[in-house]
C-alpha positions as CSV (number, residue, x, y, z in Angstrom):
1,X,220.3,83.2,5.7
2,X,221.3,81.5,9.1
3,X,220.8,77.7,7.4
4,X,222.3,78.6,4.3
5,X,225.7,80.1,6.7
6,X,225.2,76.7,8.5
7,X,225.7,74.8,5.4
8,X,228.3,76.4,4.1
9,X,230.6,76.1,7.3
10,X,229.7,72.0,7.5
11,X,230.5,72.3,4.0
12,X,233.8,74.0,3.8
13,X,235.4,72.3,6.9
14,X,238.0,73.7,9.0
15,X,240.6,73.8,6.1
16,X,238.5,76.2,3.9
17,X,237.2,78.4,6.9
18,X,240.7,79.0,8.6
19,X,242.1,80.0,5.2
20,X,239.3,82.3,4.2
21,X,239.6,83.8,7.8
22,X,243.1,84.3,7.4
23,X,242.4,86.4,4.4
24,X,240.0,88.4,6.0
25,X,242.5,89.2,9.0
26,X,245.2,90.0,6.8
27,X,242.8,92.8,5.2
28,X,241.8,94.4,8.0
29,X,245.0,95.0,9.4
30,X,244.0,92.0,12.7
31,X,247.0,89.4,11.7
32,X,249.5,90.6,13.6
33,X,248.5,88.7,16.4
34,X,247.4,85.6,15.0
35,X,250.9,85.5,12.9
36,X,253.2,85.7,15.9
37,X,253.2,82.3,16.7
38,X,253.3,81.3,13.1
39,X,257.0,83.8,13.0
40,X,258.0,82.2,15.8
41,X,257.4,78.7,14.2
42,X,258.8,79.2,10.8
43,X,261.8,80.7,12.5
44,X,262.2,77.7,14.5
45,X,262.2,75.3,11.5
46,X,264.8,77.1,10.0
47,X,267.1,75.9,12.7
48,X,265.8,72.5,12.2
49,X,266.1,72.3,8.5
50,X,269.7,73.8,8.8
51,X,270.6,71.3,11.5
52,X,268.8,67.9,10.3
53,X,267.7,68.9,6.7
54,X,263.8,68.8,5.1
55,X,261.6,65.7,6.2
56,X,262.8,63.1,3.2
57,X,266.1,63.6,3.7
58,X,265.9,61.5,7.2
59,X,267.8,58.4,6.9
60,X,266.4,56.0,9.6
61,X,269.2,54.2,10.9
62,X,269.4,50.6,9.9
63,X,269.7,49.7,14.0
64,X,265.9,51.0,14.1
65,X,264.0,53.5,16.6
66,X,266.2,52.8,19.7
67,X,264.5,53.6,23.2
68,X,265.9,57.1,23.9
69,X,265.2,58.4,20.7
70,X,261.2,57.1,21.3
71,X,261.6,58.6,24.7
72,X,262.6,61.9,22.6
73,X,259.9,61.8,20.6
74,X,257.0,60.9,23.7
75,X,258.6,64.6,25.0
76,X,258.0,66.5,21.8
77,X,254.6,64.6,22.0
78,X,254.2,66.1,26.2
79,X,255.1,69.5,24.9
80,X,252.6,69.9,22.1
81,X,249.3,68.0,24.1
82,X,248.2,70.8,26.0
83,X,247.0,72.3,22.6
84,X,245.1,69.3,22.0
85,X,242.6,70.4,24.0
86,X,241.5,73.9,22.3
87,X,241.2,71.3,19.2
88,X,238.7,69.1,20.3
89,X,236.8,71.6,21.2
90,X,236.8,73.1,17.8
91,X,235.6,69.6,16.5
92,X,233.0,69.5,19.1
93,X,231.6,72.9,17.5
94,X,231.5,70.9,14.3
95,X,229.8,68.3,15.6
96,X,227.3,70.1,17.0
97,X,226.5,72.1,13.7
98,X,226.3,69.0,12.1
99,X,223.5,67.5,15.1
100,X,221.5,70.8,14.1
101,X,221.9,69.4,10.1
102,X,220.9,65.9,11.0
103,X,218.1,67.0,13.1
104,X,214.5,65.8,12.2
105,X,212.9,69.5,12.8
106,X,214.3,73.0,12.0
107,X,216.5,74.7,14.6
108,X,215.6,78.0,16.0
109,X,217.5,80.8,14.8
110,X,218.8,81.1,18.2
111,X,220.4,77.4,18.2
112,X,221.8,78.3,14.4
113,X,223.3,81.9,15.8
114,X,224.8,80.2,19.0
115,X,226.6,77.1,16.8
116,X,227.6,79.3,14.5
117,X,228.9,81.9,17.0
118,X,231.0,78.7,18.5
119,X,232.3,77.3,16.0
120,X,233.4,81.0,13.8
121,X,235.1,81.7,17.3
122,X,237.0,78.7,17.3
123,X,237.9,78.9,14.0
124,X,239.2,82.0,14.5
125,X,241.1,80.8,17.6
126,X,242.3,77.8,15.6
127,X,244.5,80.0,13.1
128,X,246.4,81.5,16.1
129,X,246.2,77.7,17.7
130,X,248.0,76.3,14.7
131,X,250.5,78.7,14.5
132,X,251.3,77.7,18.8
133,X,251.0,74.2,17.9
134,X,253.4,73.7,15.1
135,X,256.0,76.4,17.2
136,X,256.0,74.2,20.4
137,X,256.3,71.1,18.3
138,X,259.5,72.9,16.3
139,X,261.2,74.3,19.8
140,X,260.6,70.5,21.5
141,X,261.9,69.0,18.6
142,X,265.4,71.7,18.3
143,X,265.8,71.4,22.2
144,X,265.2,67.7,21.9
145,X,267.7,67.2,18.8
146,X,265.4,65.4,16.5
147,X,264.7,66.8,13.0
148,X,261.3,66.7,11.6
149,X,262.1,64.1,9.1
150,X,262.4,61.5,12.3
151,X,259.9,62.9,13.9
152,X,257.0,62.2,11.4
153,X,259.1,58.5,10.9
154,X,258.5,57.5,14.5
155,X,254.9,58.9,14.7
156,X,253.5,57.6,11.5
157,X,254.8,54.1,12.6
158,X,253.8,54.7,16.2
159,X,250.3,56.0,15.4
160,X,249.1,55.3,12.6
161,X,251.4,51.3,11.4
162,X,251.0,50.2,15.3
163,X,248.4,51.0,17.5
164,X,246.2,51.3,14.4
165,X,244.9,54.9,14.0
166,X,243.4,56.3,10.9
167,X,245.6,59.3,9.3
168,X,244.5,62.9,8.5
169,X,241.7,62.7,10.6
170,X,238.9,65.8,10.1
171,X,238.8,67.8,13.1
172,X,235.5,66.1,13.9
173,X,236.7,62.9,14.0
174,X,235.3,62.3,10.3
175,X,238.2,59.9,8.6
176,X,239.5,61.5,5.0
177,X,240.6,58.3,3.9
178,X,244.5,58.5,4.1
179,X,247.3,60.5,4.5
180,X,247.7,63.5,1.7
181,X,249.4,63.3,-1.1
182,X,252.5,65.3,0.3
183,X,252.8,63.2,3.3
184,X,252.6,59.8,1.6
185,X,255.3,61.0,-0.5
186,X,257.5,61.8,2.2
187,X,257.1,58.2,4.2
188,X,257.5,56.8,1.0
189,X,260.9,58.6,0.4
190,X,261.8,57.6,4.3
191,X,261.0,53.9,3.7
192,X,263.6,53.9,0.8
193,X,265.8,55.8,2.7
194,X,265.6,53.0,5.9
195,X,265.8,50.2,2.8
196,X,268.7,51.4,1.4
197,X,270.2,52.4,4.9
198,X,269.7,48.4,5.9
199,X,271.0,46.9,2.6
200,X,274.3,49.3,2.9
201,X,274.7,48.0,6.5
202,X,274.3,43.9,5.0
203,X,271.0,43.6,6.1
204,X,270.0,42.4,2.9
205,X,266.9,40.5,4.1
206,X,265.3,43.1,6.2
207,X,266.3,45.4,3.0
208,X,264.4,43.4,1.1
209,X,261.4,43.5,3.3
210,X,261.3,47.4,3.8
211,X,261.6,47.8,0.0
212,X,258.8,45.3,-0.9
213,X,256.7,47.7,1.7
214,X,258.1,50.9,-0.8
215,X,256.4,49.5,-3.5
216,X,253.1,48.3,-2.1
217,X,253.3,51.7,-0.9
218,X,252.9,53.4,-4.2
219,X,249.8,51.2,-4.7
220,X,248.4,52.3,-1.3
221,X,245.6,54.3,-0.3
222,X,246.3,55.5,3.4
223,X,250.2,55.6,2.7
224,X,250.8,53.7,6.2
225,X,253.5,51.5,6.0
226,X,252.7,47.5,7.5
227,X,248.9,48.6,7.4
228,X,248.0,45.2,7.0
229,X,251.1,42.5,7.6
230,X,251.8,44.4,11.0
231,X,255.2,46.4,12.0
232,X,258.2,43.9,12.0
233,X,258.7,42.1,15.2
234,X,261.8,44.2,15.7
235,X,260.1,47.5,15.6
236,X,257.0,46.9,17.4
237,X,259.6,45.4,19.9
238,X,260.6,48.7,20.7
239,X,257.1,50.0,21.0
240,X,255.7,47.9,23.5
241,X,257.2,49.2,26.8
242,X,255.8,52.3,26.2
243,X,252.4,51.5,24.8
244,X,250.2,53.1,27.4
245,X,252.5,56.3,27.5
246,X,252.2,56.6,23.4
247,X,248.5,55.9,23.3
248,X,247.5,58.9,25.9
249,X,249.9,61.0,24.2
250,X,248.2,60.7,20.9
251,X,245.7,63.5,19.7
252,X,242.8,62.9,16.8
253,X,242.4,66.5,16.3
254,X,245.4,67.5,15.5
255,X,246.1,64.4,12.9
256,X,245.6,66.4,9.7
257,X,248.8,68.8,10.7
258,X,250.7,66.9,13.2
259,X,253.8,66.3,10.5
260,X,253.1,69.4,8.7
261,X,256.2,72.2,7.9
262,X,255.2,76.4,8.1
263,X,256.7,78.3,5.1
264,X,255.9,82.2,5.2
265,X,255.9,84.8,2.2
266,X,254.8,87.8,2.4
267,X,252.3,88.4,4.5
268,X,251.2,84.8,3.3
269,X,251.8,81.5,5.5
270,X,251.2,77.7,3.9
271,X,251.3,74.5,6.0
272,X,252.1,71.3,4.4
């Protein structure tokens, strides 16, 4: 029973687990704590949506990412870091239930109950975790005046276009291959959006460039913009000052939800 529990927590990942867990809360009457922070978030992105709109409807400004809005963004990215840390430690759960997998001999039942004692408490943690990450990232981004939209613009080119890191990233540091389908859709949309913003200003060549990008895009796997070329000089420009701040202020474990948006109904909550 204790390998076949094993298995099926490797196998369902932290995606699976936190929603069946949510379930379970919600049954027994136990959400109420774990949903405060999730409240708190989803009333916070109210304001942002009725301030800056929903994430494609950012229009990045044909001047590019200037250096106070990238020192805007590096404080939305100081607010929500101290989280990163209960998030690693989830992964390292994960990895260590997958160590007990790999291993040439059997585990004791001891080992099996201890990993799996770890890592159903920090999934368990990781529900309420979410909801604080996601709420301090909303309140960072509403006291910084940046909308979500521009927020997921500068850190997909940031992260994932410049310095090179793989998107949507397991908790355990296992790759999933590219972004999901709902977040290549909305860099997509945002590339068109800065395309069109640079051809309207008379910038037909860099126009040009940004929409050839849109449509390698739609052929794309990871749905990172420049994956291979390299950012224009221009952009990456901006960047470099700041390198060593960005890179420390960047967290794997919190990849798969970093641009995500809270929408609550019911006693229900989906983040996407």
């Amino acid at each position: 029973m204790a390998d076949s529990g094993k298995k099926w927590l490797i196998g369902c990942g932290v995606g699976c687990g936190a929603a069946i867990l949510l379930a379970i809360l919600l049954s027994v009457g136990g959400s109420l704590y774990l949903m405060k922070p999730f409240n708190k978030a989803v009333d916070a992105q109210k304001e942002l949506v009725a301030q800056f709109g929903e994430r494609e409807a950012y229009i990045p400004s044909p001047q590019g990412i200037t250096p106070d809005r990238l020192e805007k963004f590096m404080a939305v990215r100081r607010a929500v870091m101290p989280m990163c840390t209960e998030f690693q430690k989830l992964g390292d759960s994960f990895a260590a239930m997958e160590e007990l997998d790999k291993g040439g001999e059997d585990p004791t039942k001891g080992e099996v109950f201890k990993a799996v004692t770890n890592l159903t408490g920090g999934i368990f943690g990781m529900v309420g975790d979410m909801g604080r990450f996601i709420q301090l990232r909303n309140q960072a981004l509403l006291e910084g005046g940046m909308g979500l939209g521009e927020y997921v613009w500068i850190y997909v080119l940031v992260y994932n276009s410049w310095l090179g890191n793989a998107p949507n990233m397991d908790i355990d540091g296992d790759p999933k291959g590219g972004m999901s389908r709902g977040e290549q859709k909305v860099m997509h949309i945002l590339v068109r959006n800065h395309a069109e913003a640079l051809a309207s200003a008379g910038m037909a060549d860099e126009a040009a460039l940004w929409e050839q990008e849109a449509d390698r895009m739609k052929r794309s796997e990871t749905g990172v913009p420049f994956k291979f070329d390299g950012l224009p000089e221009g952009v990456s420009r901006v960047f470099l000052p700041y390198e060593r701040e960005l890179s420390d202020l960047y967290c794997e474990a919190t990849s798969s939800f970093e641009m995500n948006r809270v929408r609550k109904k019911g006693l229900s909550i989906r983040s996407d």
